[in-house]
C-alpha positions in Angstrom: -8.9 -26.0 4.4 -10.6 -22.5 3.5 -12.9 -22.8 6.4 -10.3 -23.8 8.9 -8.3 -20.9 7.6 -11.5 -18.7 7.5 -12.5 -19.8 11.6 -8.4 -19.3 12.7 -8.1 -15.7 11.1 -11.3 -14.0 10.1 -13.4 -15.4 13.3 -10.8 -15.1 15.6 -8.3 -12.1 14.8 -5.7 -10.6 17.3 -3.0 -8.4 16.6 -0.6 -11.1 15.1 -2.7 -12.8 12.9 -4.1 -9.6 11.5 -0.8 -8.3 10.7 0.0 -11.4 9.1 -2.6 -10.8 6.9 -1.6 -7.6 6.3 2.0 -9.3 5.3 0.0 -11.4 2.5 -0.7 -7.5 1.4 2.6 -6.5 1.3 3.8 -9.7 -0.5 1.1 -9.1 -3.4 2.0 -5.1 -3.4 5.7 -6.0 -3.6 5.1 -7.9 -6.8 2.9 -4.5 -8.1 6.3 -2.8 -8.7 7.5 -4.6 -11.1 4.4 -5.8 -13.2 3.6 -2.1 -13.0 7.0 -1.0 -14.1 6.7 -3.0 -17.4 2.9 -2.2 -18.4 3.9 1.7 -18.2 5.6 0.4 -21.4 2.6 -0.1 -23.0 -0.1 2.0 -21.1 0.4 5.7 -20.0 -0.3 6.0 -16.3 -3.7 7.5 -16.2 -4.9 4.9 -18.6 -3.6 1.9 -16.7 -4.7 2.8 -12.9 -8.5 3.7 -14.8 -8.9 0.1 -16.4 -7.2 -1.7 -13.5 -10.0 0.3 -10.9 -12.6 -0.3 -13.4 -11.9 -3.8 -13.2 -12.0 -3.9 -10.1 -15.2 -2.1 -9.5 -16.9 -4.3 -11.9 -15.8 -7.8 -10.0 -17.1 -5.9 -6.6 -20.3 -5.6 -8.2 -20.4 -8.9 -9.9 -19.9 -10.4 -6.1 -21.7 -7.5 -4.1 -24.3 -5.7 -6.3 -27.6 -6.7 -4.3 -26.1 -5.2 -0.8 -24.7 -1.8 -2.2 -28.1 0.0 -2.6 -28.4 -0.5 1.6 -24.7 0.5 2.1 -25.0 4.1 4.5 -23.9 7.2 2.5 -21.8 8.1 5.3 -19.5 5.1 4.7 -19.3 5.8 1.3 -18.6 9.0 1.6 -15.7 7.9 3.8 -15.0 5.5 1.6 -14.9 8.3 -1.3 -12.6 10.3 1.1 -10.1 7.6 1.2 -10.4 6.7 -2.8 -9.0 10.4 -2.6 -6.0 9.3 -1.0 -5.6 6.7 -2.8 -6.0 8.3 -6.0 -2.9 10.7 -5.6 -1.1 8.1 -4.1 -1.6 5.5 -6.7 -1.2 8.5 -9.1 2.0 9.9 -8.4 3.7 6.2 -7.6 2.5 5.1 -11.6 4.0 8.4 -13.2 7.0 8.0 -10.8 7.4 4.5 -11.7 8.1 6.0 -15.2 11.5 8.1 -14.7 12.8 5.7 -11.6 13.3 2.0 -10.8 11.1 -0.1 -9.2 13.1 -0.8 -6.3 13.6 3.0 -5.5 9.5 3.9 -6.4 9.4 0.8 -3.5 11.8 2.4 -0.9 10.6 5.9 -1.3 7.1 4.9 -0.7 7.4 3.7 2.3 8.8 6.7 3.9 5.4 6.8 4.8 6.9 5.6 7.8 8.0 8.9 9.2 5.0 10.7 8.8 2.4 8.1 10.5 3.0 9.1 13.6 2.5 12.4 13.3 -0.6 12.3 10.7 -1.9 9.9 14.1 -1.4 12.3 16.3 -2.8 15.3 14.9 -6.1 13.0 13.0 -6.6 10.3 16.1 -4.8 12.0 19.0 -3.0 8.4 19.8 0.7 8.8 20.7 2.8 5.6 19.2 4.7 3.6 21.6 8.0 4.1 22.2 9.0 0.4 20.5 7.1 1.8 17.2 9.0 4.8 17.1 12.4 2.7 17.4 11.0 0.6 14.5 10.3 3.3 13.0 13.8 4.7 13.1 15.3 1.0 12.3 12.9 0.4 9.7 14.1 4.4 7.9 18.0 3.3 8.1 17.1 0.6 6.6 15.0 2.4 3.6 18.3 5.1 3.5 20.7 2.1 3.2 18.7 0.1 0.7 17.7 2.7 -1.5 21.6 4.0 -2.1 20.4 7.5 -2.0 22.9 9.6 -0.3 21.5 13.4 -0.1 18.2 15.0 -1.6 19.9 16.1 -4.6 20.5 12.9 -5.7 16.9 12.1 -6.2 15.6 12.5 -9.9 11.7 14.0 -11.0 10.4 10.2 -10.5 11.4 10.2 -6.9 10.6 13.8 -6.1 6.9 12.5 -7.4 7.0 9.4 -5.7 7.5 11.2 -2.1 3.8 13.0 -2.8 2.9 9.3 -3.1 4.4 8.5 0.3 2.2 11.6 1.8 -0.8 10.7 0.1 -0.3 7.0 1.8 0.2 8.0 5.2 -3.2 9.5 5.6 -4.8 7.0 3.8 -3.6 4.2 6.7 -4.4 6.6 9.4 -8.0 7.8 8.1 -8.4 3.9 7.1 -8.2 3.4 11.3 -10.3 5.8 12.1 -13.0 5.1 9.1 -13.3 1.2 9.6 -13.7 1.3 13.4 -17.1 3.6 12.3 -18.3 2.1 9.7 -18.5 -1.4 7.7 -15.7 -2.7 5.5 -17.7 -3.0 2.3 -19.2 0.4 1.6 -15.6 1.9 2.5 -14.1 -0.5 0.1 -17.4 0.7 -2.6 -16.4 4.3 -2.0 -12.6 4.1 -2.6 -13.4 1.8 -5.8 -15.6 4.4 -7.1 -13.6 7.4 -6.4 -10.3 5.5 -8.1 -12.3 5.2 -10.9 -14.0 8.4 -11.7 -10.8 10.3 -10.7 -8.7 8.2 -12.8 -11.6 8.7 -15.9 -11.3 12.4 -15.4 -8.0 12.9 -14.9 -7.5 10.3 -18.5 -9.8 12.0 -20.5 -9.2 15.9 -19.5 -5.4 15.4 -18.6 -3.8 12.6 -20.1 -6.0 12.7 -23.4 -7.0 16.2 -24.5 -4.1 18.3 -22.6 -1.2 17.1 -22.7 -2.3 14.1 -26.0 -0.5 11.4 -23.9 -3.0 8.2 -23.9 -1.7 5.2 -24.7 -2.6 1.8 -23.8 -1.4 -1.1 -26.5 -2.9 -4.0 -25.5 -0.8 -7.2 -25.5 -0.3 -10.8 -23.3 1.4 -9.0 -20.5 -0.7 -5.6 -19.9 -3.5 -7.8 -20.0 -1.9 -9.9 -16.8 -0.5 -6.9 -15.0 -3.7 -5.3 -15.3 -5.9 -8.3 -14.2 -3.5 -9.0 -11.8 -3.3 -5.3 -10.1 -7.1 -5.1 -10.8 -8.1 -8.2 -8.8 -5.4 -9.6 -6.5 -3.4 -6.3 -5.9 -6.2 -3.9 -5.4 -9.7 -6.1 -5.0 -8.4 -8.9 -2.4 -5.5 -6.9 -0.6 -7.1 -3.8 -0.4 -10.2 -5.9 0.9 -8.1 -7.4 3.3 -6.1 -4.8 4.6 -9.3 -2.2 5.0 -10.8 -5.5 7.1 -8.4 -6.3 9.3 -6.0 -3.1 9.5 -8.5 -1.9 12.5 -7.6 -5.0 15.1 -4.0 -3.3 15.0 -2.4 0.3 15.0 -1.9 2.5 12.1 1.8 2.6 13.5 2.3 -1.1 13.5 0.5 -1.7 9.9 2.7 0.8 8.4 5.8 -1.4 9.6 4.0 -4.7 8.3 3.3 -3.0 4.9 6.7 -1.5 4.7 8.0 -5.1 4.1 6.4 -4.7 0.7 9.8 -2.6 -0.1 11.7 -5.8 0.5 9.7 -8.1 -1.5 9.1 -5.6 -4.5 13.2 -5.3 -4.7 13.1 -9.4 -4.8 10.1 -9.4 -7.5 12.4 -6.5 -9.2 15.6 -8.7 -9.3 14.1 -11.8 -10.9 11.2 -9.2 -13.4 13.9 -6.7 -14.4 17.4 -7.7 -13.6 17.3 -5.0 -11.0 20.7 -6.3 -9.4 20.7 -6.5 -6.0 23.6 -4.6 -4.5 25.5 -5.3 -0.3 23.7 -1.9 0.5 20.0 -3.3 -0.8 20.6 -6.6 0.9 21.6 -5.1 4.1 18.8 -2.5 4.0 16.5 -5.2 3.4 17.7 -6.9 6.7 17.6 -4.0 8.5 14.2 -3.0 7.5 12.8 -6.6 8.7 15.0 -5.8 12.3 12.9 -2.9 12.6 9.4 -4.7 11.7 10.3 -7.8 14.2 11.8 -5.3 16.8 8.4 -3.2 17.0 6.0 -6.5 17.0 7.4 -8.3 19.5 9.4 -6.0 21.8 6.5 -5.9 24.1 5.6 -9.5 24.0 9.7 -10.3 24.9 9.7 -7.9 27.8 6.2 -9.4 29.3 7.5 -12.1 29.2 10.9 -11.5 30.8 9.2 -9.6 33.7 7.1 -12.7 34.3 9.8 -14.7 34.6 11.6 -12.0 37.3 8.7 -12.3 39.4 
C-alpha cells in the first residue's frame, strides 16, 4: 500500500494530487487549534512552540543526521529565512490563541488569503489568475461570515495579534515557492526547524522567563499528546509535506487549499471544546469550500466546455 501510494503521489505529482496533499495539511493543522488551545492551559506560549520545535528538530535528526553536514548553506540559510516567518507566525497565533477562541484564531489566520497575491506580486512578479482572485474573494465572505465578526472594533487583543500571524503566513507560502524551486526540500526544512527553535529558546528564556516571569509548562497526559502531536505530525510530517510539494502548484492556489484548515479546526473545535457551531459558521464553512472548488477547477470546467464547442 505505502509504495503504491508513494509511486501515485510522490513519483508522479501534478497539480491536483499535490494539492491534495496539501489538504492532508490542512486536515492535521485544523486539529492544531484545538489541541493548542487546551495545552496553553498548562504551558505558556513561548515554552510550548520551544519543546514542540525541539522535538521536532530532534526526530529530523534521528532520521536525517548523516546528510545534514552536506546540506548547502544557502538552503539553510533560506531555510533560516523562512523559520523566521514562521516563528512570528507561529508566535503571535499561540499567544492569540490565549485571549480568543479557536475557531476565530482559525478564521483570522487565514486572511492570509488577501495578502498572497500581492506579497506574489511584489516577491515573484507572477500575477494570479483571475479564477484565484474570485476564490479568493469567495473564500474572504466566507471567513467574514464564519467568523461572526461584524466591524474592526469588534475584534479583541487575541485577534488583533492573530492578524500579525496572518502577515507573517503570507510570506512564508510565497518565499516557500520561490525557495523550494532553488533549493532541496531537506535543508529548507533543517533551516526552518533550527530557526523555530533558537527563536523560540531566546525569546523563552529572555522574554517569557526573566522579563516579564511568565514560564509555565506543567506537564500532564494531555500537554504531553498535544505537544508530541504538534511536534511530529503537525509540524515534522505536514510541514515536510507541504515545503515538498507546495512548489508543483501556486502560492495562490495552496493558500486556498490550506485555508480549508479554518473549516476543519472549527469541526475539531466543536467536538474538543464545545465550540458550538452557529448558521453563520456553517454557512461560512460552505462558502469557503465554494471558493476552494471554484478556483481548482474553474479552468479545468471551461477546457473542457470549449472542447466540447469545437
Amino acid at each position: 500500500m505505502y509504495n503504491k501510494l508513494r509511486k501515485y503521489f510522490v513519483d508522479n505529482p501534478t497539480n491536483y494530487k499535490s494539492e491534495f496533499i496539501l489538504l492532508f495539511c490542512s486536515f492535521v493543522w485544523g486539529f492544531s487549534f484545538p489541541s493548542v488551545k487546551i495545552a496553553l492551559d498548562y504551558a505558556s506560549p513561548n515554552a510550548f512552540i520551544f519543546f514542540r520545535f525541539f522535538l521536532t528538530l530532534i526526530v529530523f535528526y534521528i532520521f536525517y543526521r548523516k546528510r545534514i553536514k552536506h546540506f548547502g548553506k544557502k538552503a539553510v540559510v533560506q531555510g533560516f529565512i523562512l523559520g523566521v516567518y514562521l516563528f512570528i507566525g507561529f508566535l503571535s497565533q499561540t499567544v492569540g490563541l490565549k485571549f480568543t477562541s479557536a475557531s476565530n484564531s482559525a478564521f483570522i489566520t487565514g486572511t492570509y488569503l488577501i495578502l498572497i497575491p500581492f506579497v506574489q506580486l511584489t516577491i515573484i512578479k507572477i500575477r494570479p489568475k483571475i479564477e484565484n482572485i474570485i476564490g479568493i474573494l469567495i473564500v474572504i465572505a466566507g471567513i467574514y461570515i464564519l467568523s461572526g465578526i461584524r466591524s474592526f472594533g469588534a475584534l479583541n487583543f487575541g485577534d488583533l495579534i492573530t492578524l500579525v500571524c496572518s502577515v507573517a503566513f503570507a510570506f512564508h507560502i510565497v518565499y516557500l515557492d520561490k525557495f523550494s524551486k532553488e533549493s532541496d526540500t531537506l535543508p529548507l526544512i533543517y533551516g526552518q526547524y533550527l530557526a523555530m527553535t533558537v527563536l523560540s529558546l531566546f525569546s523563552l528564556f529572555f522574554v517569557e522567563y526573566l522579563w516579564l516571569d511568565q514560564y509555565k509548562f506543567e506537564l500532564n497526559s494531555f500537554l504531553i499528546f498535544s505537544t508530541v502531536f504538534n511536534g511530529i505530525f503537525s509540524t515534522f510530517i505536514a510541514l515536510f509535506l507541504a515545503m515538498k510539494f507546495q512548489k508543483y502548484t501556486t502560492p495562490v492556489r495552496a493558500g486556498l487549499v490550506y485555508n480549508m484548515e479554518q473549516v476543519f479546526a472549527v469541526l475539531f473545535s466543536f467536538f474538543m471544546l464545545s465550540e458550538i457551531l452557529a448558521m453563520h459558521q456553517i454557512s461560512g464553512a460552505l462558502l469557503i469550500l465554494s471558493g476552494l472548488l471554484f478556483s481548482e477547477f474553474y479552468s479545468g470546467i471551461k477546457r473542457r466546455f470549449s472542447y466540447g464547442k469545437n
